[in-house]
Each structure stands twice: as C-alpha cells, then as structure tokens.
N, C-alpha and C positions, 0 to 999 in steps of 0.2 A: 314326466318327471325327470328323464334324463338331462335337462337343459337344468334342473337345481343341481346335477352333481358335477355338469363345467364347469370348467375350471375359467380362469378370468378372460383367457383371449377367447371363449366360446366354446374349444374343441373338449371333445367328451375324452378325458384320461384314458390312454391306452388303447384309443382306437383310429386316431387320424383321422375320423369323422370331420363332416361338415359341424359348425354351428348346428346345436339343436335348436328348431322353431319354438318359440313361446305361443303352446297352442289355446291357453286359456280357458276356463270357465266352461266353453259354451261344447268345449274338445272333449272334458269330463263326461258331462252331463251324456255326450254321443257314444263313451266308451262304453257307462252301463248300460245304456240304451242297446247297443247290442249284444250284447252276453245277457241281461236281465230285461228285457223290456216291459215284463208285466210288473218286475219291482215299482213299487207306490215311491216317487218322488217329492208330488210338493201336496199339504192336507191345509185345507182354507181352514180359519175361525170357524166352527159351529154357527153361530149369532153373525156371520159377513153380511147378509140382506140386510141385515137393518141397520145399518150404518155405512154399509156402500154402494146396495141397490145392485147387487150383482151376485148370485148363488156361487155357494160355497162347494166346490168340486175339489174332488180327489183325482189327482194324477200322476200318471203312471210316468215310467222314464220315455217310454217312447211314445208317449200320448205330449208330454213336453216336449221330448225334440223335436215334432213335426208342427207343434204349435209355436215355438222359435225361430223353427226355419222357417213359414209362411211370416211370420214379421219381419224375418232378415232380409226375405225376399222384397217385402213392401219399403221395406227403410233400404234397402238398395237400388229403388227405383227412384228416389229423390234427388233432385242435383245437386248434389251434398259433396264437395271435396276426398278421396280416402282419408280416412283417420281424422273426419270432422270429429269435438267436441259433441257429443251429445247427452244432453242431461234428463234422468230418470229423477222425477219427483212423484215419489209414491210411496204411499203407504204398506207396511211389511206385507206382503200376500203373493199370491200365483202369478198376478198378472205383473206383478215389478220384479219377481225373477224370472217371469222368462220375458220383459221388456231388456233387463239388463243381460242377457244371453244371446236374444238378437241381436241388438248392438252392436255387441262386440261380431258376432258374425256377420253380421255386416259389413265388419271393416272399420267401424267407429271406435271413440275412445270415450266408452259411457263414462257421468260423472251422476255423482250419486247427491239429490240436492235433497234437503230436509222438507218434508208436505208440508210441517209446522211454522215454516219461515216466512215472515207476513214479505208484503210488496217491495218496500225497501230493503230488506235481507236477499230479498232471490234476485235483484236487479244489482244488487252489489256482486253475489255470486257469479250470476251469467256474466260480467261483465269483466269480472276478474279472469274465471276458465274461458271465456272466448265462447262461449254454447252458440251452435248454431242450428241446434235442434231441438226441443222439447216432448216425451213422452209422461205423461201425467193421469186422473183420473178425470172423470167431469164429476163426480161427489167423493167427499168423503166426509160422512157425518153431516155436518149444517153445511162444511166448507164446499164451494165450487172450485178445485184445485184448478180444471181446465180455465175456467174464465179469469184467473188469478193471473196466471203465463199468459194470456192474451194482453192483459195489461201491460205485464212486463214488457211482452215482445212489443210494444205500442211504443213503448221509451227506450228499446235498445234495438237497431234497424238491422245487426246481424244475424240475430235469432228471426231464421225466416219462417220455420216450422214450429208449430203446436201439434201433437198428437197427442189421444184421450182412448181412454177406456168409456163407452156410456154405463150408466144413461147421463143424459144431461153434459151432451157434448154441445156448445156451442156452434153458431155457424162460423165459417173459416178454420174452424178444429180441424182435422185428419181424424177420423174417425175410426181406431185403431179393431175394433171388431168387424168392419166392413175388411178392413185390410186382413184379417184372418180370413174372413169366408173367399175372398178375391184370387187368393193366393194358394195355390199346391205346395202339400211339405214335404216337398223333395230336399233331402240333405243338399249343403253349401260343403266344399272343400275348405277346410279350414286353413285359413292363412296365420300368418304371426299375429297376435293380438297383442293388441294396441294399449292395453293396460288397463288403468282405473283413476279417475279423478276422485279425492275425496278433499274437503274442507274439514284444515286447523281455525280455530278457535282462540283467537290472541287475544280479544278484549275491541279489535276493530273490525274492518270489512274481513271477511271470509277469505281463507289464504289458501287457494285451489294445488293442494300436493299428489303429485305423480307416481303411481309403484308398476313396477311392472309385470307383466302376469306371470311371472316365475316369481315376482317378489311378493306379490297375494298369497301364492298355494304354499311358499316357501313359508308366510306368516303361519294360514291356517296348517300347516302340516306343524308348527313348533306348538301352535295350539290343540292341536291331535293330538300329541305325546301324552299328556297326562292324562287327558276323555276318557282314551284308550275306546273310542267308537268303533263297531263292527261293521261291515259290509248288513244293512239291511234292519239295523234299529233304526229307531227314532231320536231325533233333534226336536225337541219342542222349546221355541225360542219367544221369551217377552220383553228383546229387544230392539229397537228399531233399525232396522238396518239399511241407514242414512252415514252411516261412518265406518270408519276400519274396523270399530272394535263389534258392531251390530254385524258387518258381510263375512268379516273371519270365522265367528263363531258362530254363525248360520250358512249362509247358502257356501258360501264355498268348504264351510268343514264339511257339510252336506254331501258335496259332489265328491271331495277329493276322498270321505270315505268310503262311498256309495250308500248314502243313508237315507231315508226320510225326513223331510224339511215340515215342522208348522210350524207358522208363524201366527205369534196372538199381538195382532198392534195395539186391537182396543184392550186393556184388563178389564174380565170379567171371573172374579172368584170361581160364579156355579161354571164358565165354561170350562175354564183352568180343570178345576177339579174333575170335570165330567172328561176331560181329554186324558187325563193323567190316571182315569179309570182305567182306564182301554188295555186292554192286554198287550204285552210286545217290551222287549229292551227299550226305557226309554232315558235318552239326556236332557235335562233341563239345563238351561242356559237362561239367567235372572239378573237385572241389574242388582247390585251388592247390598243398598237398602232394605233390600225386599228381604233376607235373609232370616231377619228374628220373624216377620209376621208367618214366613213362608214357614217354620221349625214350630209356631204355635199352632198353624192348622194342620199340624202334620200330615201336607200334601206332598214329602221328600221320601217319606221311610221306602217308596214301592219303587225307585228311580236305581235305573243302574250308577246316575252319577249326577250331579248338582254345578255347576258353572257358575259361580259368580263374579261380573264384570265390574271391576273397580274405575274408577278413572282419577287422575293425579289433577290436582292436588287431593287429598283425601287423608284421611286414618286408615289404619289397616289393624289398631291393637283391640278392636273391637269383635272384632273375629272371635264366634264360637268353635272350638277344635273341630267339631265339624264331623259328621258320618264317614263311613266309608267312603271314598267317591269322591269326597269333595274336593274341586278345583279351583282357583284363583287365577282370573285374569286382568291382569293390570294393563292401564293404556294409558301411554303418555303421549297425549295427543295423537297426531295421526303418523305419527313418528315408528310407534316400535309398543309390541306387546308382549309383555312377561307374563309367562303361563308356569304353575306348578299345583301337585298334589299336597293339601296339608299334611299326611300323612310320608312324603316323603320330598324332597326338594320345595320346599315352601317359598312362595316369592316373599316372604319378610326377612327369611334366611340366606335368599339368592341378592336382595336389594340391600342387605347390610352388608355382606362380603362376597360381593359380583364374580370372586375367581374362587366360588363355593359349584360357580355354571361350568368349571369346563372351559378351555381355551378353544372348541371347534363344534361341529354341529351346523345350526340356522343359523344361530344367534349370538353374539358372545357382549358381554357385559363389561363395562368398566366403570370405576367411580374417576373422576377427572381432577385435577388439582383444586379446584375451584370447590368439591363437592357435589358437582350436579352427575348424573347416572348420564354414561353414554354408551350407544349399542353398535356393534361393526355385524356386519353377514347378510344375508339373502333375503332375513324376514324382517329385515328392517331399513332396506333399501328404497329410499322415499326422498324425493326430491321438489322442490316448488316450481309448483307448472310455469313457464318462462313463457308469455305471448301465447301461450295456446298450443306451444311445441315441445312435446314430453319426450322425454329423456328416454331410449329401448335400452340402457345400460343399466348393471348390476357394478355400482361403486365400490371397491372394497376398502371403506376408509371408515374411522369410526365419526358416527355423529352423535354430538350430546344433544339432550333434553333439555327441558327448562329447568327438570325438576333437583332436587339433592331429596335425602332421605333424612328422618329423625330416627335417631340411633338409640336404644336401653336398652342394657344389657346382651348388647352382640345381635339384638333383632329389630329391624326396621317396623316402626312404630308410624310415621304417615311420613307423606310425601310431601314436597313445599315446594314452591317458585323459589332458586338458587336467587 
C-alpha cells in the first residue's frame, strides 16, 4: 500500500525512497498467506457440480497461493512476450481467481472477458486488448466456454493459446489441471504488476480500459471505507466478476481485507439462503435490483452489511433507507466507483453536491460545466488500452463520465447520459 500514498513522481513523502513497486493482487493474497495460512480464502457455490462438472472446494490462503504459483509457473513456460494480454473468461468461482492471480505473477497483464459474450463479442474484445492468451473453462452449464475461444482463436491468428479448466477440454486446449499437478508451488518473486484490463460498454465493440494495480486496490480500498470489512469475515458476492464494479467489490476487497471470498455466479434462492445460514461476519454484495425481493425474504437481517451495486444510467430514488450496514456502489462505467453508507455519506448526497466528498482521499468528485460527474485520484485512474500497451502511471487529472445526475431537492434522484 505504500505506492497508493506516493506522491506523483513515485517517491514515498519524507523518505527519499526508490519508487514503490505496484505489487498487486497476487502480493496480497501471499501476505495473508503467511501470517494466516489456514485462514479460508475463496468458498465454491454449494450446487458448483452441477453446472460446471468440477467439485466445490474450500480454500485456504496458503492452499491458493501454491495453487497460483503452480499456474504461474505453467503460464510462464509459454512463449508469451512479458506483460502479454491475457484474457480470463470465466465464470465467478476458485478457479477464475486464482487463474487471474497467476497471470498477474506471471508477469501478464490479465483481462477479464465476460463467459456470457457470444463468438462475435469475444472476437471484438480480443481484438481490441490484443489477447494473446486465453484461460477459460471447457463447461459451464450447457455452454462449452473452451471450445467457444477455439473458434475465436480460428479467426484472430494472435491469440495463440487456449487454456481450460476440464472436463471437456478440447483437443489443442492446454489443459489447465494437468498444469497444476505438473507444477511445484513454490512462491514466484513478485515483480511490478502489470495491471488489469476490463471492458467499457458504449453501445459498440468493447473498449479494452487500463488501471493499474495501485489503481485497483486504491478503488477497492475507497470501496472498504464504508463495508468497514474485518480481517477474516466473509464476502459473499452475487456478482459477476467480469468488470470493475464485480473484481472491486469481490476478490480484491477480499485480499486487500484479508477476508473470505464466495462467489454464487449461478442464483439459487435455497443455496443463498443455506450460505447465509452459516455462522461467521458476513457481507453481502447484490446487484441493486435484487434489493426489495432480497428485504422480502428477509435473508439481510443476520448480515453485518449489505452491498448494493448500482450501475449509471439508473434511478437511485427507489432506495429503501435501508438497515444498518447498508452500502451503495455506484459505477460509472469502468471509469470510477462511488461508494457510501446510507446512514451516513450517501452517494445521492455525495452525486448531487460532489464537494459534500472532501477535496482529498482516493477519490475526489466534481460536477463539470456541462453537468456530467467527473472523478480525479488513484481510484479512478483508468485509461483506454492503446495497441495492447498500458499505461504503469497514476494521472493526476480529473476525468469526466458520460453521466450528469437528476437533482430534487438537493438529492440526486438517477443518473443520465450528459
């Protein structure tokens, strides 16, 4: 964390240090790892067998780090460029975070592509970030995700790699469970990490945006603020974490608190509920919808705190005041997340008069002549991938969004295309 409190040329205030390294993600995950190794890191869906053909394991921090490093070690045997593009399409679960934690120690620059995006969307994608490697499943549900990137790679000739979880890996697949058992997990020295690719959403082809791994933890650390997560509760997350607003408020709030990760990609009411039995601090994390059905089953009352992710354009005056706990996460695109407790700094309060946030911090807000919301600081430091060559800097300029806010009564009521 010391490189989120450099200052612009790098050096850490008041000590004439070198540049602190951007140790990322996978550095986390190795810090609990040794001080807590038996802490429970990532918990599968209940019901995983029957829609991915793959048993549903509980693991530890150091039962993941040696399962990261034996794939780091395989995806560093490929003749892959340093800080190739390589794209993770996978479904929220064990095996896609710790696919995207090798990567990065690897020396790659993971890009996180949607499972749900049929043949023409993911050929746009790889083709925009430059992927020159794919990590995927061979099932998910009916879908054969592995033999789907076979296709793709058939029609884009730099994507020379396919890697799969089985069963039902294809032949010419890399066979990503062979490359566990092949591999010893002896820790990798961690280098500067290479960042994160994630796709905005404009209305056309997929627009491959850049942050960098101070600018990730910098995000999820402004989305910790209000959780208020402990070292060793639980995150149980029913978001897909295929974009900034699903990785911030799962695997990386996860690491940078030391917490417990589940992730439920498929929704199943009885497993929800049956997780949500379980004893232990837990935080939920629920797209915004979900909200009134989630308050009728009352599956919230037992929750140290409740997460709901909004995304712009949207309403926000539908909001019930909400439990104790309750947080709001707003995403403007893959630009910048505004996180507050409704009980005290409420993002309706923070988006109708942006210098209600404070001039300093992560994050600082402004509204622009035009209307539209624009964000300056470290967790919202997002750049568009250029050729396949990402940016390792922290900009300090403000960039606006697409969106403005609608205003009643001094509280922002929904978000609009300016």
């Amino acid at each position: 964390m010391a490189a989120l409190l450099a200052r612009r040329d790098g050096a850490v205030p008041g000590t004439g240090a070198e540049p602190a390294r951007a140790l990322g993600l996978a550095a986390l995950l190795g810090a609990t790892a040794d001080r807590f190794p038996e802490r429970i890191a990532f918990v599968d869906q209940s019901d995983k067998p029957e829609w991915c053909g793959r048993p549903a394991i509980t693991w530890t921090f150091a039962a993941a780090r040696e399962i990261a490093a034996r794939l780091a070690q395989g995806l560093a045997s490929l003749p892959l460029p340093a800080r190739s593009t390589v794209g993770i399409c996978m479904a929220s679960m064990a095996e896609s975070h710790l696919a995207l934690l090798a990567v990065e120690q690897a020396g790659h620059l993971p890009c996180l592509l949607h499972p749900a995006w049929d043949e023409a969307r993911l050929l746009q994608a790889v083709e925009a970030a430059q992927v020159q490697a794919v990590l995927t499943h061979g099932q998910l549900g009916a879908e054969r995700l592995a033999e789907r990137l076979c296709r793709v790679a058939a029609r884009y000739f730099p994507l020379r790699f396919v890697a799969a979880f089985g069963p039902h890996v294809p032949d010419g697949v890399i066979g990503l469970d062979r490359i566990v058992l092949d591999h010893r997990g002896e820790p990798r020295e961690s280098g500067e990490a290479a960042g994160l690719v994630t796709f905005a959403d404009q209305g056309g082809a997929p627009l491959p945006v850049h942050r960098s791994a101070d600018a990730l933890a910098a995000a999820a650390a402004h989305c910790l603020v209000p959780t208020r997560i402990d070292p060793g509760d639980r995150i149980l997350t029913l978001l897909p974490q295929s974009d900034l607003k699903g990785l911030v408020t799962g695997l990386a709030a996860a690491l940078l608190a030391g917490a417990a990760l589940e992730s439920h990609p498929v929704f199943r009411a009885d497993a929800l509920e049956a997780a949500l039995a379980r004893p232990g601090p837990t935080h939920l994390v629920a797209p915004a919808w979900m909200e009134a059905g989630l308050a009728r089953a009352g599956l919230t009352a037992r929750l140290r705190s409740v997460t709901y992710v909004h995304k712009a354009p949207g309403r926000l005056s539908g909001r019930a005041p909400g439990r104790p706990g309750t947080v709001d996460v707003v995403a403007f695109d893959e630009l910048a997340l505004v996180a507050g407790r409704r009980d005290a700094g409420d993002v309706a309060l923070v988006l109708a008069a942006p210098e209600r946030a404070g001039a300093g911090g992560l994050m600082q807000v402004r509204r622009e002549p035009d209307g539209r919301i624009a964000f300056r600081g470290p967790a919202s430091a997002a750049d568009p991938l250029r050729r396949g060559i990402a940016s390792m800097e922290i900009q300090d300029e403000w960039r606006p969004s697409r969106y403005r806010a609608t205003l009643f009564a001094g509280v922002a009521t929904a978000l609009a295309e300016a």
